[in-house]
C-alpha positions, -999 to 999 in steps of 0.1 A, spaced: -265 302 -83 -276 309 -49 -312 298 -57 -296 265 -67 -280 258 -37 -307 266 -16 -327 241 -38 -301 214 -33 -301 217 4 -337 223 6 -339 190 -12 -312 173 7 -330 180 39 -362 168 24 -344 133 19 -331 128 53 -359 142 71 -384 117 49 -363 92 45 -374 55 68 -349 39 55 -321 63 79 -308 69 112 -288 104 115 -260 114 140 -276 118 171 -307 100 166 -317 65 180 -331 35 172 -352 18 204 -366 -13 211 -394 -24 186 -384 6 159 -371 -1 126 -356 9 95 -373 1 62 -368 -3 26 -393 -21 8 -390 -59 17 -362 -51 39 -367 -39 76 -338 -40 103 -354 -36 139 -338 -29 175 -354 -68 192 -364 -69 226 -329 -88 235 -311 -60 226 -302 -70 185 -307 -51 158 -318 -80 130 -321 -77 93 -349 -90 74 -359 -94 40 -396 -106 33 -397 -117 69 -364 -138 67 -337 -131 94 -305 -122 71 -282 -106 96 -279 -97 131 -261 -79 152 -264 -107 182 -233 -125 163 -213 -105 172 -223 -88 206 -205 -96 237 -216 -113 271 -238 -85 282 -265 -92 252 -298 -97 269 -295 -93 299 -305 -54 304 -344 -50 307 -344 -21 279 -322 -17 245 -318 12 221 -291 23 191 -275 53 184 -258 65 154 -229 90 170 -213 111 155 -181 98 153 -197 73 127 -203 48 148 -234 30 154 -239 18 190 -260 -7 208 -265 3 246 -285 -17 270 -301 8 301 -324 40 296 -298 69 282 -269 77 272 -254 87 302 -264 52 323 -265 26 299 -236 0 290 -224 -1 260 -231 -39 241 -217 -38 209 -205 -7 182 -198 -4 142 -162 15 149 -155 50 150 -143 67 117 -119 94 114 -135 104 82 -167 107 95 -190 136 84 -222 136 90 -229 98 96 -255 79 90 -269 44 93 -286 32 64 -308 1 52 -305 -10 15 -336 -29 3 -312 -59 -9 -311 -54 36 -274 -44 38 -270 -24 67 -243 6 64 -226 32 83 -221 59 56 -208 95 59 -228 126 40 -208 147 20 -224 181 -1 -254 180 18 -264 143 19 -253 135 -24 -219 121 -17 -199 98 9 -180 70 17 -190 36 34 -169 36 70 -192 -1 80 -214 -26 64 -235 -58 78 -223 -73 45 -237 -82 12 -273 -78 17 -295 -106 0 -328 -101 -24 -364 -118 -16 -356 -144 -38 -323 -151 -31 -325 -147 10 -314 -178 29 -343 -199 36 -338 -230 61 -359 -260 51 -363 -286 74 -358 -328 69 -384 -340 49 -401 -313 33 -405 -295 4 -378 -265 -4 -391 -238 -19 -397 -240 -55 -391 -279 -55 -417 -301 -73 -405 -333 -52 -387 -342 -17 -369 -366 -5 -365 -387 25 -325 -386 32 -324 -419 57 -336 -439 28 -330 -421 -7 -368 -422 -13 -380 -393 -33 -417 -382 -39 -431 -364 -63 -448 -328 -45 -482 -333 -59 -499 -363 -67 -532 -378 -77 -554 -404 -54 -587 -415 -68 -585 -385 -96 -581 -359 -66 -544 -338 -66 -533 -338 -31 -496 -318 -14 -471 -332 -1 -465 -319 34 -434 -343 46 -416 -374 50 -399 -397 68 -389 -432 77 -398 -463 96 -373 -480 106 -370 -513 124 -351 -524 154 -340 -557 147 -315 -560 178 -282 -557 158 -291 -530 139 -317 -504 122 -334 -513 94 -351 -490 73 -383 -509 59 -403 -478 44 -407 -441 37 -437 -427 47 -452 -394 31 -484 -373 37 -504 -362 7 -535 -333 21 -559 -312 1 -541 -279 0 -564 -253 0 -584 -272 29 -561 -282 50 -543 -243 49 -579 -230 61 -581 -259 87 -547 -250 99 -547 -213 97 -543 -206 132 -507 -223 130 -494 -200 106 -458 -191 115 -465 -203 149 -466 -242 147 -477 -264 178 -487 -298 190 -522 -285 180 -510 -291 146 -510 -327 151 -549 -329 166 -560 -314 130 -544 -333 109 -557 -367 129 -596 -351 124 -619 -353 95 -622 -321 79 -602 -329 44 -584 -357 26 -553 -369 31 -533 -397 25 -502 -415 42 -481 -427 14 -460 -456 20 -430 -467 0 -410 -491 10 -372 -499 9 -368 -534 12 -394 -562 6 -418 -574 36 -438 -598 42 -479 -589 36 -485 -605 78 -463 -582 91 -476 -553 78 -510 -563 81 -502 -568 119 -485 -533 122 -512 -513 105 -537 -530 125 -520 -524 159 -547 -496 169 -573 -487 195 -606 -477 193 -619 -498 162 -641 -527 163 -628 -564 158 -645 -563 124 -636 -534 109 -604 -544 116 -607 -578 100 -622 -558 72 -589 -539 67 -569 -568 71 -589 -588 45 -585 -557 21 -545 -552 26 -543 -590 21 -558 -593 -9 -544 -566 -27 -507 -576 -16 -505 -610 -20 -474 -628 -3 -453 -596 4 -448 -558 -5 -414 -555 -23 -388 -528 -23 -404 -494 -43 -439 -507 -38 -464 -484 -25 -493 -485 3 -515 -455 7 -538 -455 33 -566 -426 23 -586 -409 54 -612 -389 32 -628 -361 44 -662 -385 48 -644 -402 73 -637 -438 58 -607 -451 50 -598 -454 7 -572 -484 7 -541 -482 -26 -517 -510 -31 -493 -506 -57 -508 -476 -69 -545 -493 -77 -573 -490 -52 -580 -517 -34 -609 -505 -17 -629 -489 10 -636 -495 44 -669 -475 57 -660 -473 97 -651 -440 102 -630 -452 138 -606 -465 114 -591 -437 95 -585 -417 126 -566 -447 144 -544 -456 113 -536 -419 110 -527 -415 150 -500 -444 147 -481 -415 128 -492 -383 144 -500 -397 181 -477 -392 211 -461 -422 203 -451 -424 162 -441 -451 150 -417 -431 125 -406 -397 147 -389 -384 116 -419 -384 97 -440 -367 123 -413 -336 130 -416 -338 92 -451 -333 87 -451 -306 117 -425 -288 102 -438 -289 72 -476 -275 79 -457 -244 73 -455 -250 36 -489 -250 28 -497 -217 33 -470 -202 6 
């Protein structure tokens, strides 16, 4: 008998003392440390929170609920006490700091402990018979898996798992991969164009942009989890094929969207007549509502030209692509919607 209690709390101790996914009485939790089991990590931030993630997605924090003192102490740090209370403090010690925000003390508590459950519920739990038994005194809540974490998806883009989006100003919905010239090409985001027509906004088209996946990922590497206007400057180069997809909401006239398209810098007179000549042709009188345009910039640098989803040509002049493509990703978009889509959206391609 003794030799099996001596087991038990030689195996007990082995637990706790191995254990990452734990804080014991007494024990803290500073700045940059964390807790972790499997996906789930909860860390002490620089601002003084302790936040809960599960395969990198914020689930829980404790900066919901802290008071007005929450950042703004130059050093953080936890502490599970043991009263069973797990305490945030903002200063150096114990002994100097100010306290920001607590679990509750317990009554019942007997040798506390904060622990991390890989679904990433965080608990204050009390360890009775040498660490095999206890009660719950505090949770963060119902944790959540990887799969069924929260996950924020902007305007515009693609939710994960979705095989289409959908543009909400207009209803517009396209599909998330699609073939141009026999090439399959991902969505990255949409939005509209409207019109001011004085009175009112009209919404005349929903614009989507179609890149080569795998390409345009290794082109935009660097803005992995950390997008930036630099974003913007890649997708407006020539390094892989894209398309702009236009689908419009109402019927217009062929003129005036020959005259918006061309409304660029940078290109030669004839090129542009080119264009013009090519857009004309292929449209006729007018573009009517759930007709397409898409406006190819391949990776060669000239421009592939689809009206009502048959091509209607090429245009060779490789200032062309570029300057079409800018009137959407420039500093000054002709559909802002569609450009915080498509910025937003980079992040998609990399999953």
């Amino acid at each position: 008998m003794r030799l099996f209690i001596i087991a038990i709390v030689a195996f007990s101790a082995f637990l706790f003392a191995a254990a990452d996914d734990s804080l014991q009485s007494g024990k803290y939790l500073k700045t940059g440390s964390c807790l972790e089991n499997g996906a789930a990590t909860a860390c002490m931030s620089a601002a003084g929170a302790v936040e809960v993630k599960v395969d990198g997605t914020l689930i829980w924090s404790s900066a919901n609920e802290e008071g007005a003192d929450a950042g703004s102490h130059a050093s953080y740090f936890g502490q599970m006490k043991p009263n069973g209370e797990f305490v945030i403090y903002g200063g150096d010690g114990p002994h100097t700091a100010t306290r920001i925000w607590g679990t509750g003390s317990s009554a019942m508590a007997k040798h506390p402990f904060l622990h991390l459950g890989a679904d990433g519920e965080l608990r204050v739990r009390t360890a009775w018979f040498f660490g095999l038994f206890g009660n719950t005194l505090w949770s963060s809540g119902a944790g959540a898996t990887p799969a069924a974490a929260a996950v924020e998806v902007a305007p515009g883009t693609l939710a994960p798992g979705a095989t289409s989006l959908t543009d909400d100003a207009t209803g517009i919905a396209f599909d998330g991969v699609k073939a141009f010239g026999g090439a399959k090409l991902a969505a990255v985001g949409a939005g509209v164009r409207a019109k001011n027509l004085g009175v009112a906004m009209v919404n005349v088209y929903s614009v989507c942009l179609y890149v080569d996946k795998p390409k345009a990922a290794k082109a935009l590497a660097t803005y992995k989890g950390n997008p930036g206007p630099g974003v913007f400057d890649v997708l407006m180069a020539k390094n892989f094929n894209k398309v702009m997809y236009l689908k419009f909401a109402r019927g217009v006239g062929s003129q005036k969207i020959i005259d918006a398209l061309t409304a660029v810098e940078g290109v030669p007179a004839a090129t542009l007549d080119e264009f013009s000549a090519l857009l004309l042709g292929a449209m006729g009188g007018q573009i009517g509502a759930s007709e397409t345009i898409a406006l190819g910039f391949d990776a060669s640098g000239s421009m592939s030209v689809y009206v009502r989803e048959a091509l209607a040509g090429t245009v060779a002049d490789a200032t062309l692509a570029p300057a079409v493509f800018k009137l959407y990703l420039g500093a000054s978009p002709v559909s802002q919607p569609a450009k915080d889509a498509f910025g937003a959206g980079v992040q998609t391609l990399f999953g």
